[in-house]
C-alpha positions in Angstrom: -14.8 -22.1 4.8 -11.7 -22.3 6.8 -8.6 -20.3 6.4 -5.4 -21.3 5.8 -1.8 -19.4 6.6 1.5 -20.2 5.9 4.3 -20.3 8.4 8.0 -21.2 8.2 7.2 -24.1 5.5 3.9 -25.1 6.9 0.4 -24.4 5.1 -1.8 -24.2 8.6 -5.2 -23.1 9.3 -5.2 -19.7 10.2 -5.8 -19.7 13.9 -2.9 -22.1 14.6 -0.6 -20.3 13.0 2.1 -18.8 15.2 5.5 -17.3 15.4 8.0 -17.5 18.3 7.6 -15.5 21.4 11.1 -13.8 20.6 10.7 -13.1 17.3 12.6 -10.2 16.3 9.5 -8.9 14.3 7.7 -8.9 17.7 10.3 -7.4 19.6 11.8 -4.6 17.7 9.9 -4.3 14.5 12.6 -5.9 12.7 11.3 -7.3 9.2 9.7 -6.1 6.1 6.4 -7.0 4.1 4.6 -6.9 0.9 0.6 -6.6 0.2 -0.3 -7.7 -3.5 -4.2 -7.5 -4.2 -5.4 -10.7 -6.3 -8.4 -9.3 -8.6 -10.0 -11.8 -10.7 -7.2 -14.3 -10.1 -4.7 -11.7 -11.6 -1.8 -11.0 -9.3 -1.4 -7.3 -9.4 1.8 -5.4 -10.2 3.3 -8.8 -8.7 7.0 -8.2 -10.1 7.3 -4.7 -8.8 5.8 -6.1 -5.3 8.8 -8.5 -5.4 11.2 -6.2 -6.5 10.5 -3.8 -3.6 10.8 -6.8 -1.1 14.0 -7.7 -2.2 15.2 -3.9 -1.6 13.3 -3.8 1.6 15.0 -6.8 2.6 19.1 -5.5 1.1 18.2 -2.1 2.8 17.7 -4.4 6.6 20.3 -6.8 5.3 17.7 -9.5 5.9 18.2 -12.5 3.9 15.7 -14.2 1.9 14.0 -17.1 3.7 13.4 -18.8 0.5 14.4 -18.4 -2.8 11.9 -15.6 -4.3 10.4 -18.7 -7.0 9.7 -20.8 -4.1 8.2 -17.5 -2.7 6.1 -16.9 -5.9 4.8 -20.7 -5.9 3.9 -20.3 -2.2 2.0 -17.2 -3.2 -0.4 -18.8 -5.1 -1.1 -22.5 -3.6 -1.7 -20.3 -0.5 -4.7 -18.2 -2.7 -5.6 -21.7 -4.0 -6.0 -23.4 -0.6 -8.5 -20.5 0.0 -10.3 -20.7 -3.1 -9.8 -16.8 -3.5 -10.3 -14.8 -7.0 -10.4 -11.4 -4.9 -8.1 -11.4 -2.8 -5.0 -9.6 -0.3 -2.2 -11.3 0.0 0.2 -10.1 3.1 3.9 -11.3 2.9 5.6 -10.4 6.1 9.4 -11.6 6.7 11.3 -10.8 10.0 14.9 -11.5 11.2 13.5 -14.4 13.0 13.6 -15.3 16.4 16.8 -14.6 18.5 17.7 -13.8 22.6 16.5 -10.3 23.0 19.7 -8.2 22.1 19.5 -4.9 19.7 22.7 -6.4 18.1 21.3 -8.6 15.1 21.8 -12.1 15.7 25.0 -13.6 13.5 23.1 -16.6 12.0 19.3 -15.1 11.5 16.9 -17.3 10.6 14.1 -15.1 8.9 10.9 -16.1 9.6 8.4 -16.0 7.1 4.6 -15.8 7.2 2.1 -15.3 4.9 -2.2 -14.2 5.2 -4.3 -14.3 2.9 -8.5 -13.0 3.1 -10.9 -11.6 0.5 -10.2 -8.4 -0.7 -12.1 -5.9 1.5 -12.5 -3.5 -1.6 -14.3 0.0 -1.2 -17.8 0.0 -1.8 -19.2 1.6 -5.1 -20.0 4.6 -3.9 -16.5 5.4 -2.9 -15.8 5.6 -6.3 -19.2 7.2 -7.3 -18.5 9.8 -4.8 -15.1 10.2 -3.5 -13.9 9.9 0.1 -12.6 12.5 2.7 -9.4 12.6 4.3 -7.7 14.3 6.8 -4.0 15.9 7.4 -2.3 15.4 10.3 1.6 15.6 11.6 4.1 13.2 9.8 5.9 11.7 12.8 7.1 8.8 11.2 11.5 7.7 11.1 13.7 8.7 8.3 13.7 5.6 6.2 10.0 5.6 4.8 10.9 3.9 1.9 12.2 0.6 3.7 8.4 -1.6 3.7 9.4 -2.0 7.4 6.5 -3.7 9.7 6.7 -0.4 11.5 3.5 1.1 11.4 2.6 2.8 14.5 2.4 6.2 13.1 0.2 4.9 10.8 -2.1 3.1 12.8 -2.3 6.6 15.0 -3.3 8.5 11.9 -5.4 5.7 10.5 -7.4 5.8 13.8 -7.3 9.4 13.6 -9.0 9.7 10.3 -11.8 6.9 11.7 -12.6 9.2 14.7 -12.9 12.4 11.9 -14.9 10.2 9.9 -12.3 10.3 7.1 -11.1 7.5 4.8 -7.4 8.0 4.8 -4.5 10.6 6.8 -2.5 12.3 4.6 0.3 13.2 6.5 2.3 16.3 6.5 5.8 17.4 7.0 7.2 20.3 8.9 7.8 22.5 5.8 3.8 22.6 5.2 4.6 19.7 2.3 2.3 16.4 2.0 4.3 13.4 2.2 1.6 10.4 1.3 -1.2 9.0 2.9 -0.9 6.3 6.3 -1.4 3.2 3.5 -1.0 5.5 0.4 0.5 7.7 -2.1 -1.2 11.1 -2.6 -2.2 13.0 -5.7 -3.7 16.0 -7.1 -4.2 17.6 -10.7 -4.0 21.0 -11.5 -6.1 23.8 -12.4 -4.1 23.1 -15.5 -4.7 19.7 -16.0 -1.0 18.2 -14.6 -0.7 15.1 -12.4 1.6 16.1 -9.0 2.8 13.3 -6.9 5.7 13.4 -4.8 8.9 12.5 -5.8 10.1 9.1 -4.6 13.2 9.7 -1.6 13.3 8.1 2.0 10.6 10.7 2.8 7.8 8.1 1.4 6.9 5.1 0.2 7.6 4.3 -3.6 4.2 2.7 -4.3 4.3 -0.2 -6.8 0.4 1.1 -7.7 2.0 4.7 -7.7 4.6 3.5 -10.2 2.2 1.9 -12.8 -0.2 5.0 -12.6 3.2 7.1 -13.8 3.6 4.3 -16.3 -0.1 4.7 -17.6 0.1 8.6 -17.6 3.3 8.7 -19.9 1.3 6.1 -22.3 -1.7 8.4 -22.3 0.4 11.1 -22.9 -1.2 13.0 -19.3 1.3 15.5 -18.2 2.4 15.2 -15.0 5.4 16.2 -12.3 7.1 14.3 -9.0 7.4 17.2 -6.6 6.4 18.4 -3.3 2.7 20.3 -3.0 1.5 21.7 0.2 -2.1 21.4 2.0 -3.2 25.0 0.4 -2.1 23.6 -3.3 -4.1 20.5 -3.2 -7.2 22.3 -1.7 -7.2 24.7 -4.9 -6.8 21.3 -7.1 -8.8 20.4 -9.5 -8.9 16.6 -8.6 -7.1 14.8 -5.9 -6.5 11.4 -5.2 -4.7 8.4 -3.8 -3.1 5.1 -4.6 -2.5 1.6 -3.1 -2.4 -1.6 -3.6 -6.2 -1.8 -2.5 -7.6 0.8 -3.7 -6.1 1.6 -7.6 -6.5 5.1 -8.0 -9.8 6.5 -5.3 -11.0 9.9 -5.9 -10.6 12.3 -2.3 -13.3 14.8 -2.8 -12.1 16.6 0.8 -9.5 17.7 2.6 -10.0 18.3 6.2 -13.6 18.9 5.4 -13.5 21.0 2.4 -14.4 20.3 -1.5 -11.7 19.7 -4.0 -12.8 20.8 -6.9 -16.4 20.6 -8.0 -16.7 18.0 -4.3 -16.7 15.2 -6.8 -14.9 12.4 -8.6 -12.8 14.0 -11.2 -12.8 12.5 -14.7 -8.8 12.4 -15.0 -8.7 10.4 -11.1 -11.7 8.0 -13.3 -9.8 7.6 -16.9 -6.3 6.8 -14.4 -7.7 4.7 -12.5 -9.7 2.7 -15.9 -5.9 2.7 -17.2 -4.1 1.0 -14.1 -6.6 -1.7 -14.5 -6.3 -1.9 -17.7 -2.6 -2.2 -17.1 -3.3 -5.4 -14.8 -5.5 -7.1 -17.1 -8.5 -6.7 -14.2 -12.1 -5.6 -14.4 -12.7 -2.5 -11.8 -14.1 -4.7 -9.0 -16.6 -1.5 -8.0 -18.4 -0.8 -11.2 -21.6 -1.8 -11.3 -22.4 -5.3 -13.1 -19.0 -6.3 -12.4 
């Protein structure tokens, strides 16, 4: 079956679709984007994944390239033209194309493009049995909590963590503190039972995922605290584990090769994770039978 994209007000099959050689996005990594997972045909968290955009966009003073309920319709006839129920949906928007100056250009025309491809979801026994991750050097800008398309860094410690034979980087500051994985948040609980996640700032991402999971704790009544914790403190964790977009809540079992915990999938990472999809209205996609 083919693909299909959409570019700049045209549904196209994916390997025509193109952007201008001068793109601003191109040339200076100057846009923004959004990833909403599609489970089931449910659009996950897809109001706080528009709220963010609109931020990311204020923060670049980028302006919208449609209105956001044109955006929304576009959305889903592009999931429809690919006849997806599981699904990742990338919205990236740039300043557009313009002569290559740093200055922004005084009329931008953003562009806009949107992907879409079957949701690549972990397989079971990711969730049977945990993954692994590896720290490494945060080296990223001071404005982590723009969605900017600038994601070097990450693709270094992404790469990084493939060659250690590692799921995800969880990167570190220089203080010792972690700051959140290369396409994540990170989390551990305490030998007393408390949920630690970092607070939201312009040192990370605010995940949307993260965001519902704090929702879901307060409803469950599950303690929990947004501060800083260091390498040492999640190693002496009970459980640890991150969040996305793609991946809910996913139990990490090991930190630079040693066990968190018991070495396996705590219950609390389980019964938070059960909740967020209970909060999207979507069956877990790797349980068994499902």
């Amino acid at each position: 079956m083919p693909r299909f994209a959409y570019v700049n007000g045209r549904y196209l099959p994916h390997d025509q679709a193109h952007v201008h050689v001068e793109d601003r996005g191109f040339q200076f990594a100057d846009g923004v984007y959004e990833v909403i997972t599609i489970i089931g045909g449910k659009f996950a968290d897809e109001e706080g994944h528009m709220l963010r955009l609109e931020r990311s966009l204020r923060e670049l003073s980028i302006p919208w390239p449609v209105k956001p309920a044109s955006l929304c319709f576009i959305m889903r006839e592009l999931v429809r033209r690919n006849k997806l129920r599981n699904a990742t949906l990338y919205i990236q928007i740039t300043r557009g194309p313009a002569p290559r100056d740093f200055k922004f250009p005084k009329e931008p025309v953003p562009t806009l493009v949107l992907t879409c491809r079957r949701a690549g979801f972990q397989p079971p026994a990711a969730l049977e049995r945990g993954v692994a991750v590896i720290t490494l050097l945060d080296i990223r800008w001071q404005r982590r909590d723009i969605k900017s398309v600038s994601l070097l860094p990450q693709a270094l410690g992404k790469q990084k963590a493939f060659e250690a034979g590692a799921y995800e980087g969880w990167q570190v500051d220089e203080q010792g503190f972690v700051t959140e994985g290369c396409s994540s948040n990170a989390w551990i609980v305490t030998q007393e039972g408390v949920l630690v996640t970092r607070p939201p700032s312009n040192a990370i991402l605010n995940g949307i995922t993260r965001l519902s999971i704090l929702e879901c704790a307060c409803a469950q009544g599950i303690a929990f605290e947004e501060r800083p914790f260091t390498v040492t403190e999640a190693l002496a964790a009970n459980e640890a584990f991150m969040s996305s977009a793609g991946t809910f809540a996913l139990p990490v079992v090991r930190i630079d090769g040693q066990p968190v915990g018991d070495g396996t999938p705590g219950p609390l990472t389980l019964r938070i994770r059960q909740a967020y999809l209970d909060h999207v209205g979507a069956a877990d996609p790797l349980r068994k039978g499902q």
